[in-house]
C-alpha positions in Angstrom: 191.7 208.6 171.1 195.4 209.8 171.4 196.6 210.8 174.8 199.6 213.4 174.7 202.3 214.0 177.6 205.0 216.3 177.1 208.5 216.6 178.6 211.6 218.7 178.4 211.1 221.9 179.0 212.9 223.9 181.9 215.2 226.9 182.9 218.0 227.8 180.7 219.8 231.2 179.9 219.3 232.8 176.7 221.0 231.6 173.6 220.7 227.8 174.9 219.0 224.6 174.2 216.1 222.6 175.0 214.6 219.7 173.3 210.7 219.0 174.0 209.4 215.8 173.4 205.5 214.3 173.4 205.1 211.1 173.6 201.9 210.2 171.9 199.3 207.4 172.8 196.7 205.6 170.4 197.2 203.9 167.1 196.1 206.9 164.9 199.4 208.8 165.6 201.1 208.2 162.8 198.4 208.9 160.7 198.0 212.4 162.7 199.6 215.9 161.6 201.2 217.6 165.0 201.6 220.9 166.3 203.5 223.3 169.0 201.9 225.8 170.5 202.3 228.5 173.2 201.1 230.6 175.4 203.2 233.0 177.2 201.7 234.6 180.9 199.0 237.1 179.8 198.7 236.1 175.9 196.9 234.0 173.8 197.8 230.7 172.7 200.0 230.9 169.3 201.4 228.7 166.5 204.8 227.6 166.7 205.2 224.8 164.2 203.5 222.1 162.6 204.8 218.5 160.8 202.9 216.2 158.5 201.7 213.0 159.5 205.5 211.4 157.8 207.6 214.3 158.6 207.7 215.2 155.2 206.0 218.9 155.5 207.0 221.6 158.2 206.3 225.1 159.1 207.1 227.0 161.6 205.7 231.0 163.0 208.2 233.3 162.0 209.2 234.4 165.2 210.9 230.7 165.2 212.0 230.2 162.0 215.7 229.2 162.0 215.9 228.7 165.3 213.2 225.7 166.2 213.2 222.4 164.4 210.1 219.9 164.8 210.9 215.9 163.7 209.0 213.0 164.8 209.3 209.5 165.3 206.4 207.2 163.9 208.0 203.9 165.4 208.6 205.5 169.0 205.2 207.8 168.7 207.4 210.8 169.4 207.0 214.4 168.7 210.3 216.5 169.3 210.8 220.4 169.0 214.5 221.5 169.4 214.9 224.7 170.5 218.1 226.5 169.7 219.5 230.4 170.6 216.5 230.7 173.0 215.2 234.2 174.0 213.4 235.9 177.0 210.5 236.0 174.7 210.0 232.4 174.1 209.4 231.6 177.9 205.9 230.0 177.8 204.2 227.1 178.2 204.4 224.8 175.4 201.8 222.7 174.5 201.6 220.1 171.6 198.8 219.2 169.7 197.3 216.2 167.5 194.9 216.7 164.2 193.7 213.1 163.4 191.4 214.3 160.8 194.1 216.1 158.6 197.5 214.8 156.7 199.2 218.2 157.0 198.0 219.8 160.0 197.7 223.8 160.5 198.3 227.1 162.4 195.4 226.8 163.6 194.8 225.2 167.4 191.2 224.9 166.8 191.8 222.7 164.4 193.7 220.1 166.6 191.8 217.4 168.6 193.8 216.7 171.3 196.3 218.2 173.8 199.0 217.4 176.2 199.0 219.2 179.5 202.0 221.5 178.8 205.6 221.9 179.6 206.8 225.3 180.8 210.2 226.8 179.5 211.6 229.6 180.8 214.6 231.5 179.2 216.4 234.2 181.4 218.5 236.7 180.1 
């Protein structure tokens, strides 16, 4: 069982900052690949980046590419997406996501097993 609870998000104006964190729960964390997701009001849930069980591997959608950086911390069970040169279009809730059953993870949320309640972030212009 891994029990997920992020933090972070917030208001900010475009072209700022924002670091999420999710603080993870359950001894099979570090074994687990982690995800972002999304969901902006009226749209599905998408991809924003994934990171291999030891940080090794990352990808990210291309809409974030360059701009987004995920890291974790096995010793503090701590997923982290930092968010730089935000845009109006990146207001959403973001989730994040745990696949205990794979090293590398995916782009693909029905291939996570569990997920934190959200964090909302909201960029104005």
């Amino acid at each position: 069982q891994v029990r997920l609870v992020e933090s972070g998000g917030g208001l900010v104006q475009a072209g700022g900052s924002l670091r999420l964190s999710c603080a993870a729960s359950g001894r099979t964390f570090s074994n687990a690949a982690m995800g972002w997701f999304r969901q902006a009001p009226g749209k599905e849930r998408e991809f924003v980046a994934r990171i291999s069980w030891n940080g090794g591997q990352t990808a990210y959608a291309d809409s974030v590419k360059g701009r987004f950086t995920i890291s974790r911390d096995n010793a503090k069970n701590t997923v982290y997406l930092q968010m730089n040169s935000l845009k109006p279009e990146d207001t959403a809730v973001y989730y994040c996501a745990a696949d205990i059953s794979a090293a590398y993870g995916s782009a693909w949320s029905d291939d996570y097993d569990y997920w934190g309640q959200g964090t909302r972030v909201t960029v104005s212009s």
